[in-house]
MMTF fields as JSON, N, C-alpha, C and O atoms, coordinates in Angstrom:
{
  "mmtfVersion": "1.0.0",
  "mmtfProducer": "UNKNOWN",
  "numBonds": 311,
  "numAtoms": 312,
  "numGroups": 78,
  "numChains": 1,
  "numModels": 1,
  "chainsPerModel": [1],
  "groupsPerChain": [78],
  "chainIdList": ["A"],
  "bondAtomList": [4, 2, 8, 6, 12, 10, 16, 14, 20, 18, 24, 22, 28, 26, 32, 30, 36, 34, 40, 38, 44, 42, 48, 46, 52, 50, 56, 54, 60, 58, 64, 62, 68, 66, 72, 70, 76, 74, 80, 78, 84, 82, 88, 86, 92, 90, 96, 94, 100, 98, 104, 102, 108, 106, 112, 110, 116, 114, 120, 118, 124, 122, 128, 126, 132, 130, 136, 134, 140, 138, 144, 142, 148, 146, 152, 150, 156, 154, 160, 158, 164, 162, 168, 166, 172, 170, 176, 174, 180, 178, 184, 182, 188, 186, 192, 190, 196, 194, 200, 198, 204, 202, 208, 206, 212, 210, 216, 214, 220, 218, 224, 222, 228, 226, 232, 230, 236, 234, 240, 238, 244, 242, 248, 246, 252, 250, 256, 254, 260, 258, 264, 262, 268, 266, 272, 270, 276, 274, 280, 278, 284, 282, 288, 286, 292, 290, 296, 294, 300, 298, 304, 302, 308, 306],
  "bondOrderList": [1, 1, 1, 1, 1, 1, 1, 1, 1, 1, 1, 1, 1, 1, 1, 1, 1, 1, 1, 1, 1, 1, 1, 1, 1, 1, 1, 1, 1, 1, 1, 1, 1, 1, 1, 1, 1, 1, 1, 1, 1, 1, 1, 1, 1, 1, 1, 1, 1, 1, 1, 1, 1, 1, 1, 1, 1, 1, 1, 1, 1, 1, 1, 1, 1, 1, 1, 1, 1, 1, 1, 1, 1, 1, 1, 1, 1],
  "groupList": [{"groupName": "UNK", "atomNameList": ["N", "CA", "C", "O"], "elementList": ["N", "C", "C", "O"], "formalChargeList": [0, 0, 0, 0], "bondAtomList": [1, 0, 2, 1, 3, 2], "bondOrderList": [1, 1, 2], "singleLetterCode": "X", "chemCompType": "L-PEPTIDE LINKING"}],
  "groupTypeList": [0, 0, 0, 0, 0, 0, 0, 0, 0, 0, 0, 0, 0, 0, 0, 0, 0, 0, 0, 0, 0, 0, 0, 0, 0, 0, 0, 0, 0, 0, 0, 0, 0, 0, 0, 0, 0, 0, 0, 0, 0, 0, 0, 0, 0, 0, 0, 0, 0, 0, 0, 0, 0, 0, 0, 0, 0, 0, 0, 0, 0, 0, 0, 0, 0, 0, 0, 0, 0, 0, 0, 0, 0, 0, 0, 0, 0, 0],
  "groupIdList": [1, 2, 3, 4, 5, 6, 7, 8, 9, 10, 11, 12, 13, 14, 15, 16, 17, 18, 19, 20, 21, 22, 23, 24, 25, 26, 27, 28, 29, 30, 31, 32, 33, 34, 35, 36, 37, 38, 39, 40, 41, 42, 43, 44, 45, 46, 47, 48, 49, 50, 51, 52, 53, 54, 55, 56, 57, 58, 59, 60, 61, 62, 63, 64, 65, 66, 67, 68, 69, 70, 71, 72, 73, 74, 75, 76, 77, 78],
  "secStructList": [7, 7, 7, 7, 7, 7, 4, 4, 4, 1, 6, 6, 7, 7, 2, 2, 2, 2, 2, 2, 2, 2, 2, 2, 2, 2, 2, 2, 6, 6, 1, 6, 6, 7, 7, 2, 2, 2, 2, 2, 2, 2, 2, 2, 2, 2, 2, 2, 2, 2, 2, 2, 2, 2, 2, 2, 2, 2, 2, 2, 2, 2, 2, 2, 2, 2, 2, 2, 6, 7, 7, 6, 6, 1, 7, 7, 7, 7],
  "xCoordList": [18.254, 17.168, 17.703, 18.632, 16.878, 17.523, 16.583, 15.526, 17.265, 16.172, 15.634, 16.148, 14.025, 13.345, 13.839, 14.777, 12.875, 13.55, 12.249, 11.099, 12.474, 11.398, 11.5, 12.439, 10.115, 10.231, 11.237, 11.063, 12.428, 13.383, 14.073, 15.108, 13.838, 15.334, 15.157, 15.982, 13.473, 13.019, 12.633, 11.992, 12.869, 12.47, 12.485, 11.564, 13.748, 14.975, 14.089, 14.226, 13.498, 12.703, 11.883, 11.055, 11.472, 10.441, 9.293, 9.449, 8.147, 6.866, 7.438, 7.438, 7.91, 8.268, 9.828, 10.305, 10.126, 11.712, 11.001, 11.391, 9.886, 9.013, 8.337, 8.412, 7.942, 7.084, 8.197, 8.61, 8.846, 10.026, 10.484, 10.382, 11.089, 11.337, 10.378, 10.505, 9.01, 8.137, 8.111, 8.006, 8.156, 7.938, 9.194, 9.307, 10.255, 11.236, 10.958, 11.344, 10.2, 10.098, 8.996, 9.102, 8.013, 6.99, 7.57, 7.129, 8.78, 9.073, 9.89, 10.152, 10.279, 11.739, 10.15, 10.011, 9.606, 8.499, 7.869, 6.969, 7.889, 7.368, 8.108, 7.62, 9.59, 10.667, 10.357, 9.93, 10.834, 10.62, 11.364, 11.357, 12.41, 13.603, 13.556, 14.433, 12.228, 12.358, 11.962, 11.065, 12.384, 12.092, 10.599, 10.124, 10.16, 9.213, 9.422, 8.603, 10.913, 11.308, 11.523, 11.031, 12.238, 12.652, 11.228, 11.115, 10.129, 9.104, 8.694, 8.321, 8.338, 7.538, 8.267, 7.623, 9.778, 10.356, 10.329, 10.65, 9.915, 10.059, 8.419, 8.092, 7.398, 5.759, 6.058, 5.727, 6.9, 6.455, 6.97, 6.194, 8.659, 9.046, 8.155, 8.421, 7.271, 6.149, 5.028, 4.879, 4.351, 3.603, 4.104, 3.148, 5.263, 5.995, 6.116, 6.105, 6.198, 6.809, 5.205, 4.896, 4.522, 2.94, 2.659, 2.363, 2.649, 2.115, 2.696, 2.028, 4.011, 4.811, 4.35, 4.202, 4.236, 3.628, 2.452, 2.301, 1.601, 0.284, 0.151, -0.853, 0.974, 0.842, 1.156, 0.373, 2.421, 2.846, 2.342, 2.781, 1.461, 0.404, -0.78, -1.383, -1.29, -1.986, -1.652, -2.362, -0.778, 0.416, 0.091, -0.597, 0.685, 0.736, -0.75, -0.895, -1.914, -3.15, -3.594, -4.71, -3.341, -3.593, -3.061, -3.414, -2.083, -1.376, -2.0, -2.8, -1.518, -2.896, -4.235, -4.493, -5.001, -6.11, -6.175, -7.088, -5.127, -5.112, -4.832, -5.308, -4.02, -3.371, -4.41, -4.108, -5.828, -6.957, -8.3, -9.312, -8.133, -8.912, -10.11, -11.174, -10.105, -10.845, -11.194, -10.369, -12.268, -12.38, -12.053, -12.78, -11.221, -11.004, -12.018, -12.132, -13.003, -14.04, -15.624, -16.635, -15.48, -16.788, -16.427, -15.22, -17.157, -17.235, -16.984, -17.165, -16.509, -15.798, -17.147, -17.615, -17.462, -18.431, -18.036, -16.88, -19.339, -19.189, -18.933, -18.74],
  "yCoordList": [6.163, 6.122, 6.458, 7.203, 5.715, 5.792, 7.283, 7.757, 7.708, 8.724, 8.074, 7.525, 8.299, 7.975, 7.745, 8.327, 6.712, 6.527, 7.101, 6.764, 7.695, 7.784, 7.002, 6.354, 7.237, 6.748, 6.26, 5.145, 6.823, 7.141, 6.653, 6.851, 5.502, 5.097, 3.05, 2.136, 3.166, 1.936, 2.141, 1.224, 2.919, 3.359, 2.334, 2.123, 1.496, 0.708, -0.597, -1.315, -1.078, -2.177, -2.641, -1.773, -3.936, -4.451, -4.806, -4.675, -5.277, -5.611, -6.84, -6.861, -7.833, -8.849, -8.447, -9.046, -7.764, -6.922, -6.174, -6.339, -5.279, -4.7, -5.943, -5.928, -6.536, -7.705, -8.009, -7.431, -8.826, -9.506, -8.766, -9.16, -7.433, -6.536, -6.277, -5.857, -6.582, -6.23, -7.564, -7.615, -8.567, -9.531, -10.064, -10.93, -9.203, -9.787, -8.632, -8.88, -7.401, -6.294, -7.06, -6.919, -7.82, -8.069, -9.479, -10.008, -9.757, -11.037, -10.379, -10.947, -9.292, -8.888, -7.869, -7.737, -7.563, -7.13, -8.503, -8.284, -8.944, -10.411, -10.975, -11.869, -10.802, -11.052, -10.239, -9.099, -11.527, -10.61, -10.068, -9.616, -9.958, -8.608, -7.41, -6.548, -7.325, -5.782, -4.668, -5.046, -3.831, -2.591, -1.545, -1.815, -0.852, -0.246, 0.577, 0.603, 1.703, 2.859, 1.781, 1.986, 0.572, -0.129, -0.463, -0.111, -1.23, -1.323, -0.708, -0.921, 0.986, 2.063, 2.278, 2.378, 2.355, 2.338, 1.342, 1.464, 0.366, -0.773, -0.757, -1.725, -0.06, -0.111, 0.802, 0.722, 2.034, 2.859, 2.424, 2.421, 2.011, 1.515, 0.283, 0.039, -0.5, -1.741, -0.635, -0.702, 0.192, 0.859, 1.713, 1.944, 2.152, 3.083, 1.709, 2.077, 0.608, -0.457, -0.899, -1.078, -0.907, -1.776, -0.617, -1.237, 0.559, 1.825, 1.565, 1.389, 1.465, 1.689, 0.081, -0.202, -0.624, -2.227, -2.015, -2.279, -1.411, -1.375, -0.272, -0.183, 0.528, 1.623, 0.507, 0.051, 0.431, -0.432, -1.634, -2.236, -1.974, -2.954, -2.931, -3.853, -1.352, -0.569, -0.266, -0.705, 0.336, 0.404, -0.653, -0.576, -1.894, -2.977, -3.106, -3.203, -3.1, -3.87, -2.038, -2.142, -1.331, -0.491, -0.387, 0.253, -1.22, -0.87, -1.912, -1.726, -3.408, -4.625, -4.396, -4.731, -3.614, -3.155, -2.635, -2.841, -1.832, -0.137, -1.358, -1.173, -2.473, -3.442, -4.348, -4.932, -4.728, -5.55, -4.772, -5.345, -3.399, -2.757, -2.562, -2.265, -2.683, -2.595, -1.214, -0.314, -0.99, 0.585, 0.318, -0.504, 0.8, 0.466, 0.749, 0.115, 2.05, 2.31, 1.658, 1.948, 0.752, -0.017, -1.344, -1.557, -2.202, -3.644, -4.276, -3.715, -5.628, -6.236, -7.387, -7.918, -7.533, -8.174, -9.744, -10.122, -10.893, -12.199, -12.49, -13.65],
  "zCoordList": [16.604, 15.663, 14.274, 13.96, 13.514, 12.202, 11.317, 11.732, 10.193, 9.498, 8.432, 7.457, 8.94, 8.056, 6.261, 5.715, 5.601, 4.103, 3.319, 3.603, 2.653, 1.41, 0.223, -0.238, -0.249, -2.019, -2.615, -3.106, -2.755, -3.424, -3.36, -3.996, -2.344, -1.358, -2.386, -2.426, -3.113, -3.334, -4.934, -5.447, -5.495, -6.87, -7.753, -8.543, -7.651, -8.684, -8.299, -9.29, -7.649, -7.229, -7.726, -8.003, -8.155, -8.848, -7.612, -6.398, -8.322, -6.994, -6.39, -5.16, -6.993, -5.945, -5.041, -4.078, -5.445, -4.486, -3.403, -2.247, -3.679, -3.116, -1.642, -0.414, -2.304, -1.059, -0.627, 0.378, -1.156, -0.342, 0.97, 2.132, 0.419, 1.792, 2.57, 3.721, 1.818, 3.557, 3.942, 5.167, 3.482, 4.532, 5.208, 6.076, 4.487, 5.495, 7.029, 8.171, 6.578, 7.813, 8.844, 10.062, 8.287, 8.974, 9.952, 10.972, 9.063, 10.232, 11.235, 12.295, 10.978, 12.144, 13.244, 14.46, 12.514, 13.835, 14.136, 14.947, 14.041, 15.344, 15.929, 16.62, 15.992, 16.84, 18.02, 18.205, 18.979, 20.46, 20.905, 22.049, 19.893, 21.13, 20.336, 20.392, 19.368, 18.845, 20.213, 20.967, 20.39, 20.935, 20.504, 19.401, 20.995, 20.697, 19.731, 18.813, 19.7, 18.549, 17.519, 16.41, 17.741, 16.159, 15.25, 14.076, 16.032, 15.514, 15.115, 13.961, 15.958, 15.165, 13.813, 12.769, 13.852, 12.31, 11.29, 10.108, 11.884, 10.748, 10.593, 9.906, 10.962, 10.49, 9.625, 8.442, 10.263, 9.232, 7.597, 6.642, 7.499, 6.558, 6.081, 4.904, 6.553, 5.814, 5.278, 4.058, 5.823, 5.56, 4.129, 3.389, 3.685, 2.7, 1.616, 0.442, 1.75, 1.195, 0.164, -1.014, 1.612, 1.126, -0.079, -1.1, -0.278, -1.014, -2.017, -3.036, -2.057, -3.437, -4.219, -5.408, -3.165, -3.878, -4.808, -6.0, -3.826, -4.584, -5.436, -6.142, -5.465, -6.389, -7.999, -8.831, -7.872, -8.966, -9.424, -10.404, -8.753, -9.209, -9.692, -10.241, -9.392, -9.882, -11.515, -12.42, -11.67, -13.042, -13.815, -14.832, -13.253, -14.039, -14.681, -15.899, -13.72, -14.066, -14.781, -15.29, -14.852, -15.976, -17.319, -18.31, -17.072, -18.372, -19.07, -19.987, -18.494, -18.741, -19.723, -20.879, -18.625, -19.449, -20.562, -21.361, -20.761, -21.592, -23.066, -24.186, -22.693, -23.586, -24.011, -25.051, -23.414, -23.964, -24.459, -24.863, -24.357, -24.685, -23.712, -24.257, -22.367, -21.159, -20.688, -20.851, -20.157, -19.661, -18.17, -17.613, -17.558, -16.152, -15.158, -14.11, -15.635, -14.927, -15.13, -14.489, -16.168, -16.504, -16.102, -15.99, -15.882, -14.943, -16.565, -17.646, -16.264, -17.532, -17.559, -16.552, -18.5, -18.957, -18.65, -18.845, -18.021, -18.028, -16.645, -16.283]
}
């Protein structure tokens, strides 16, 4: 078994470096000679992957806003 990766291990990564590696994780879990321990590690690593995605996409579409003069918490008119 491998030790777990954190955050840290994906920092240097952009959002599409980010997807890319989960979907290359999501194809090696639908292979049928994964094992049960490899899978549980490779969900957990898609699961750590999907967060840091959407975190940073979060980022982006705030900064976006902050850049058109949008209130992120009021509905955008039209």
């Amino acid at each position: 078994m491998t030790a777990p990766e954190d955050a840290s291990d994906y920092q240097g990564l952009t959002f599409e470096q980010l997807v890319a590696e989960l979907e290359q994780l999501t194809a090696r879990m639908a292979a049928e000679d994964v094992g049960i321990e490899e899978a549980a590690e490779l969900y957990e690593k898609a699961v750590l992957l999907h967060r840091l995605a959407a975190a940073r996409l979060e980022q982006v579409q705030a900064r976006i806003e902050s850049l058109s003069g949008e209130d992120p918490g009021r509905p955008s008119k039209g």
